[in-house]
C-alpha positions as CSV (number, residue, x, y, z in Angstrom):
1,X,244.6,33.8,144.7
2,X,245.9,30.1,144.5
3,X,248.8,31.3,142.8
4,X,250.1,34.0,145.6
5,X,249.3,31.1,148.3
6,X,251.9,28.7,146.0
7,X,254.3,31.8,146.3
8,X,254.3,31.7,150.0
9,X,257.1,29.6,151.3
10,X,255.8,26.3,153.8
11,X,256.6,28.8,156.8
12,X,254.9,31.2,155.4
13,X,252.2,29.2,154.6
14,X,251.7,28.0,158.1
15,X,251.7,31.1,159.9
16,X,249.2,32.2,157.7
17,X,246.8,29.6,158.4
18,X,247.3,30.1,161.9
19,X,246.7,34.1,162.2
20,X,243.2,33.0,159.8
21,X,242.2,29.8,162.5
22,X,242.8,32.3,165.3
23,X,240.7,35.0,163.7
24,X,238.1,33.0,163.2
25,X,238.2,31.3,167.2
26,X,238.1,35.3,168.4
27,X,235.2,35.8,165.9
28,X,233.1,32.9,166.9
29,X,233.8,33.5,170.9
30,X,232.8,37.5,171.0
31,X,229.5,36.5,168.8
32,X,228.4,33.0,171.3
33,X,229.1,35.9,173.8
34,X,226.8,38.4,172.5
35,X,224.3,35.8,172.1
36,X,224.0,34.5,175.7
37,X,223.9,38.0,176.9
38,X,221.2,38.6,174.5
39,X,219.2,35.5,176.2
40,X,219.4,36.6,179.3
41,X,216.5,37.7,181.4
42,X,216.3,41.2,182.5
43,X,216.7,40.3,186.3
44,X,219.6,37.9,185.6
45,X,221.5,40.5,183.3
46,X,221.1,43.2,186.3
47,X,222.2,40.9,188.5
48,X,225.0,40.0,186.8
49,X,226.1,43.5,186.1
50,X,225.5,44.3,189.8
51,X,222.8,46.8,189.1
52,X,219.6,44.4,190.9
53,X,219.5,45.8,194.6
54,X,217.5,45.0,197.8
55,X,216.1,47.6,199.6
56,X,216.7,47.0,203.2
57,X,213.4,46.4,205.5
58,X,212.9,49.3,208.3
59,X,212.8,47.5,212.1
60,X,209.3,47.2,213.7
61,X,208.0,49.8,216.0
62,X,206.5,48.4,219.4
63,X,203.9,50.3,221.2
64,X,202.0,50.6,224.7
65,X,197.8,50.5,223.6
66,X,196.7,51.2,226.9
67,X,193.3,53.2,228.8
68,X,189.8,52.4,227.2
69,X,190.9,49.9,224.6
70,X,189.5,46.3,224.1
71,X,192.7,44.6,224.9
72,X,195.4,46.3,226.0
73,X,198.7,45.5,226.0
74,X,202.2,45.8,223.6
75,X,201.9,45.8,220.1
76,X,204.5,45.4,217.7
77,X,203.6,47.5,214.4
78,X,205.3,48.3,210.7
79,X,207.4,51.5,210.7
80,X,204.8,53.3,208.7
81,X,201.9,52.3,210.5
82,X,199.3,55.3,212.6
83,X,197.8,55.4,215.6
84,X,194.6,53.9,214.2
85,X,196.4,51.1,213.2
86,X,197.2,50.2,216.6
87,X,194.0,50.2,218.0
88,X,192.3,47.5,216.0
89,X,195.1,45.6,217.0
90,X,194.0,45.8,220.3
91,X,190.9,45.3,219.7
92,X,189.4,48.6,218.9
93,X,187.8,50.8,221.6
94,X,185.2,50.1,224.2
95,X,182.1,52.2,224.2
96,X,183.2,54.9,226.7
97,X,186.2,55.8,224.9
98,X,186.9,59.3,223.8
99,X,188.2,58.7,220.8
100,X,188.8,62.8,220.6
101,X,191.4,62.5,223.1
102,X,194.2,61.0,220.7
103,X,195.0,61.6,217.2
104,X,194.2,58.8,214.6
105,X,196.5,59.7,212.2
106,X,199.5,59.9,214.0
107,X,202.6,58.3,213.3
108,X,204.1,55.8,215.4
109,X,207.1,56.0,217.2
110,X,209.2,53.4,219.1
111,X,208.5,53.0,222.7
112,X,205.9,55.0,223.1
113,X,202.6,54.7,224.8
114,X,199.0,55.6,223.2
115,X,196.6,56.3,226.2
116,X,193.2,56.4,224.9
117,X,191.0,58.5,227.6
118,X,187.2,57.2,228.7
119,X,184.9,60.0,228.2
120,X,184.7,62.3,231.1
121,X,188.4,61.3,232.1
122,X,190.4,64.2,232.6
123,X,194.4,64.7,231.4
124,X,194.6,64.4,235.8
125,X,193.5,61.2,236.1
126,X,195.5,60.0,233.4
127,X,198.6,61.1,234.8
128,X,197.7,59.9,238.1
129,X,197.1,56.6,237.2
130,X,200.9,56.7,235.4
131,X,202.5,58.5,238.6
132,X,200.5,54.9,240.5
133,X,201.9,52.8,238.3
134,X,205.7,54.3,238.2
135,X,205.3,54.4,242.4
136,X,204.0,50.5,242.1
137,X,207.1,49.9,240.3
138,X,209.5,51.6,242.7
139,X,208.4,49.8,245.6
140,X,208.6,46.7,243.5
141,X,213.0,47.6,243.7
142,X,212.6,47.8,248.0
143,X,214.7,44.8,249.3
144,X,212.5,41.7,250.8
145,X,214.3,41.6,253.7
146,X,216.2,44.2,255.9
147,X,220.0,45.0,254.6
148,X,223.0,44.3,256.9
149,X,224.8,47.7,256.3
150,X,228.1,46.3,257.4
151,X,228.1,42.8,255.1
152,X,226.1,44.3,252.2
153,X,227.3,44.5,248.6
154,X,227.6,47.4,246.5
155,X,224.3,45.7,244.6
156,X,222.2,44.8,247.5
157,X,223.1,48.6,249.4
158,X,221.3,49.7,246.0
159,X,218.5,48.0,246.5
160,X,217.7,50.3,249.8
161,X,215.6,53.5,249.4
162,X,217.5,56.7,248.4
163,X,220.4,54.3,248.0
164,X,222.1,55.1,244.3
165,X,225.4,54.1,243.2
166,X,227.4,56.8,244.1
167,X,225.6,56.9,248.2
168,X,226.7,53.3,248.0
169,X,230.1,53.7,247.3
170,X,230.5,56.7,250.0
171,X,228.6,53.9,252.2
172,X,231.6,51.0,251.7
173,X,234.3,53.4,252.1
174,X,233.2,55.1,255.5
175,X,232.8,51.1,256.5
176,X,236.1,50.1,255.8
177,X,237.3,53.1,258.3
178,X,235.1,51.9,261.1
179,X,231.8,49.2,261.7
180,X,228.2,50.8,261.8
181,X,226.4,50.6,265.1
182,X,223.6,52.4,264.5
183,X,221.3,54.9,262.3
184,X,223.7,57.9,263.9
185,X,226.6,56.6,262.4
186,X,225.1,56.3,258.6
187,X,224.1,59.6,259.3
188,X,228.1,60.4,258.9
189,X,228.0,59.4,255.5
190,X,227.8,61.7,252.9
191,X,224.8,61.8,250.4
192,X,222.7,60.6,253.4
193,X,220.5,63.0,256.1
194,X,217.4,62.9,258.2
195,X,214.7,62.4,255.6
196,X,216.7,59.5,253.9
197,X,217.7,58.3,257.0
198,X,214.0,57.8,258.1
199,X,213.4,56.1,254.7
200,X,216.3,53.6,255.3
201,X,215.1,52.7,258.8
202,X,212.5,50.2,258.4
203,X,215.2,48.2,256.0
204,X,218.6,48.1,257.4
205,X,220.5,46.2,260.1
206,X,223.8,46.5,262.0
C-alpha cells in the first residue's frame, strides 16, 4: 500500500489526501446529525418538522337565564355546554319552577334566551311578559322632548314614532320645497297618514 502511495506524484498525493479529509468531514457531520435528531424529544422533533398543531378554541356562547331562576341574568357559557349547565350558573331554580317547561339537555346557542316557566304559568303569560318588555323598550327610543319638524336632523326625526329612515328622508325633502305650519302639511308627506299622524302629535313642533 505504502508503495502505490510513493508512486503517486506530490500532486497526486495531495489531492488524495484532500478527497480522504473531506470524506471523512461529510461522514462525521451526517452521523453528529443523526445523533441530535435521535436526542430529541418527541414534541420538539414534531415541532421541528412542522407536524405539532394547535387546535383552535371555539368562541363562548352568551345566554339570557331568565323567568323562575335564582339569579337571572347573562351568562357567558363554553360552546359545548347544555341548558342545565346554565342554570346552576344562575343559581339553579326557585321552588315554583317548572322545570318540565324547558329541555335540560339542550344545546346552547348564541344569543338566545332560556325562559324557565313557574308552575301554573302558561306559554301566554310568558309571551306577554316579552311583548311588555319589547313595548318598555320602544318607548325607551320616544324623544324627551318635542321635535322641531322644520330644524330636525335626519337622526333626531328618527327618534319620532312611526318615523324610520326612509319617512325621514321623504320628511327633509318635502321641507326643503316649503316650511311646515302645521300637522296638515306633514300629512303631505308620503309614508305618513292619520293614524301616524295622531302618533306624532304629542311630539312634534313647527
Amino acid at each position: 500500500m505504502t508503495r502505490i502511495f510513493d508512486s503517486f506524484t506530490r500532486i497526486e498525493k495531495a489531492v488524495l489526501l484532500c478527497c480522504v479529509f473531506a470524506l471523512i468531514f461529510f461522514a462525521g457531520g451526517f452521523w453528529a446529525r443523526a445523533k441530535t435528531n435521535e436526542a430529541l424529544p418527541p414534541v420538539f422533533a414534531e415541532a421541528k418538522s412542522g407536524a405539532l398543531q394547535t387546535t383552535p378554541k371555539s368562541a363562548p356562547l352568551l345566554v339570557h337565564v331568565a323567568g323562575a331562576v335564582r339569579k337571572p341574568s347573562v351568562i357567558s357559557m363554553p360552546a359545548d355546554a347544555r341548558t342545565s349547565d346554565a342554570l346552576k350558573l344562575a343559581g339553579g331554580a326557585t321552588k315554583n319552577a317548572d322545570l318540565n317547561s324547558i329541555n335540560l339537555a339542550q344545546k346552547l346557542k348564541d344569543g338566545e334566551q332560556i325562559h324557565v316557566r313557574a308552575k301554573g304559568e302558561t306559554p301566554f303569560e310568558s309571551s306577554s311578559r316579552a311583548a311588555s318588555g319589547k313595548r318598555s323598550k320602544a318607548s325607551a327610543k320616544l324623544p324627551s322632548r318635542p321635535v322641531n319638524v322644520n330644524t330636525a336632523g335626519d337622526a333626531d326625526l328618527q327618534t319620532l314614532p312611526g318615523i324610520g329612515p326612509a319617512t325621514a328622508a321623504e320628511i327633509l325633502k318635502a321641507r326643503a320645497k316649503k316650511r311646515f305650519r302645521s300637522l296638515d302639511d306633514l300629512d303631505e308627506v308620503k309614508g305618513l297618514g292619520p293614524k301616524k299622524l295622531e302618533k306624532l302629535k304629542p311630539y312634534v313642533t313647527f
